[in-house]
N, C-alpha and C positions, 0 to 999 in steps of 0.2 A: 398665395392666391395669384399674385401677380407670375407667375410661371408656370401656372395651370392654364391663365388666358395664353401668354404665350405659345404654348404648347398646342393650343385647341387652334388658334390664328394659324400659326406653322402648319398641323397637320391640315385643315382647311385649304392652306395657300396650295398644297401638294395636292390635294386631292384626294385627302384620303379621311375626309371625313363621309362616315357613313349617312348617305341618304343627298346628299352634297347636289343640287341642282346644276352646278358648273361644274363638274366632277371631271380631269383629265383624262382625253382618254388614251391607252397606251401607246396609239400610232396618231398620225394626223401630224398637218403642216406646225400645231403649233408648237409640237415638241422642237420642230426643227427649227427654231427660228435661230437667225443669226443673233450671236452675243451685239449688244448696246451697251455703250459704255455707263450706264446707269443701273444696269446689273450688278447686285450684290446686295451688299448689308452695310447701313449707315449709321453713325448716331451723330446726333446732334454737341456741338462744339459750343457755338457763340451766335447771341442773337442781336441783331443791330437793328435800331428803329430812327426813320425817319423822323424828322419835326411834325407836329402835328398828325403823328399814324394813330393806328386802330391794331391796336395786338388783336393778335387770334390767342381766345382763352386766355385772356388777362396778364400775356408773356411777358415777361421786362428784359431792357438791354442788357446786356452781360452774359455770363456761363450759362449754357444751354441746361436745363433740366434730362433726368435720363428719359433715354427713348431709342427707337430703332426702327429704320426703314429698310426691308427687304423685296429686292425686285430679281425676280427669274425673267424667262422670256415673256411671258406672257401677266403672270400676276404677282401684286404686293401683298404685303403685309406695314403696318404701321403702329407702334405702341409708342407713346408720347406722356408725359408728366409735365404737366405746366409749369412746373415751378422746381426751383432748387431745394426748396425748407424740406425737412423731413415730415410724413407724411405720416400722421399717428395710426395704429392699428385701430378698427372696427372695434368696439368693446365687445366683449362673446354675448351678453343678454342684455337684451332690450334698446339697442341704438335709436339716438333722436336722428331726427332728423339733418340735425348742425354734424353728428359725428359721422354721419354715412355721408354729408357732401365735403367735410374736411379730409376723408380720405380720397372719396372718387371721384370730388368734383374737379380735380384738375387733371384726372388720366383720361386719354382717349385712346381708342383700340377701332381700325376696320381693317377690311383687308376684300381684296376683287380685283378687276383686271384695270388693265394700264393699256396707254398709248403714249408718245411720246414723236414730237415734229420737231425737227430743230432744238427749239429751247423752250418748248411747250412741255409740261409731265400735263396729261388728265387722265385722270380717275375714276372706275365706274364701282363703287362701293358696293357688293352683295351683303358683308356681313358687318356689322358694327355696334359698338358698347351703347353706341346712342342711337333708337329707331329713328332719330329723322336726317341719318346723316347716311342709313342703307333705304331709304323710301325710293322705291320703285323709276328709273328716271334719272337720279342725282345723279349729276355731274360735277368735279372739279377740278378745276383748272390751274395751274401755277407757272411759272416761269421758273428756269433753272439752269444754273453754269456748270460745269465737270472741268475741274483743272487739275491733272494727276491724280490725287487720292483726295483731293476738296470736293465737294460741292457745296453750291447755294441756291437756294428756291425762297421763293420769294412769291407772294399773289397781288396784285394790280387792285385789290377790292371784292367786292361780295363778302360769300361768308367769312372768311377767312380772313378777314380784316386790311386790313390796310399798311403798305408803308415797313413793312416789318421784313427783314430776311435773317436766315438763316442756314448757317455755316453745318455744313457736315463732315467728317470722316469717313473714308472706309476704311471698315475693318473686314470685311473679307468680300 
């Protein structure tokens, strides 16, 4: 399941999903835009919280959970696991309630366009696993470092909690 979201995110970020209201189109400035060093594809390494922070999605300090953040010129993609424990399958009939949020309560999935000022990343969410996180409007904001093949992002407050950063890779 978890590569089918993938998949749909990916072709999405490209533009090629069918019916797709931001749909890329073949020519225009924004194919040309210059590379930013925050192009690419990230995962997540290590997460380090301040004294008194507020995780986003219940995160704890240490080894990142898997996930992956991709940015082209113009749009992301983002899939996220809050946690490191393994993550039990759905049972095939008749799931409670308890067993659909112990598998999906801790993954997040959106994906929509980007800007980025200095060490500013914000976000304009079209598509997302959770409606209140693509509601018409939303913005989010983060703060972020790029040193060689690191990054860290990090958010000041609001949704996203408090106090907490996080360490990424690139991998391509």
């Amino acid at each position: 399941m978890i590569r089918r979201v993938a998949i749909v995110v990916a072709l999405c970020v490209t533009g090629s999903c069918a019916g797709s209201a931001t749909r890329v189109r073949a020519s225009g400035p924004e194919l040309h835009a210059a590379p930013t060093a925050i192009m690419g594809a990230w995962e997540p390494v290590e997460i380090t919280l301040v004294p008194d922070a507020i995780p986003h999605a219940g995160d704890q300090a240490g080894r990142a959970g898997p996930g992956l953040w991709i940015f082209t010129a113009r749009h992301y993609a983002v899939l996220d696991v809050h946690t490191t424990e393994q993550r039990r399958p759905v049972p095939s009939s008749n799931p409670t309630v308890e067993d659909l949020m112990a598998t999906w309560g801790r993954f997040g999935a959106n994906a929509g366009t980007y800007e980025t000022t200095d060490s500013v990343l914000t976000t304009h969410p079209s598509v997302a696993m959770n409606p209140q996180v693509m509601v018409t409007g939303r913005v989010t904001t983060l703060s972020f470092r790029i040193q060689g093949d690191t990054m860290w992002m990090w958010s000041t407050g609001g949704q996203l909690g408090r106090g907490e950063t996080v360490k990424y890779r690139r991998v391509e």
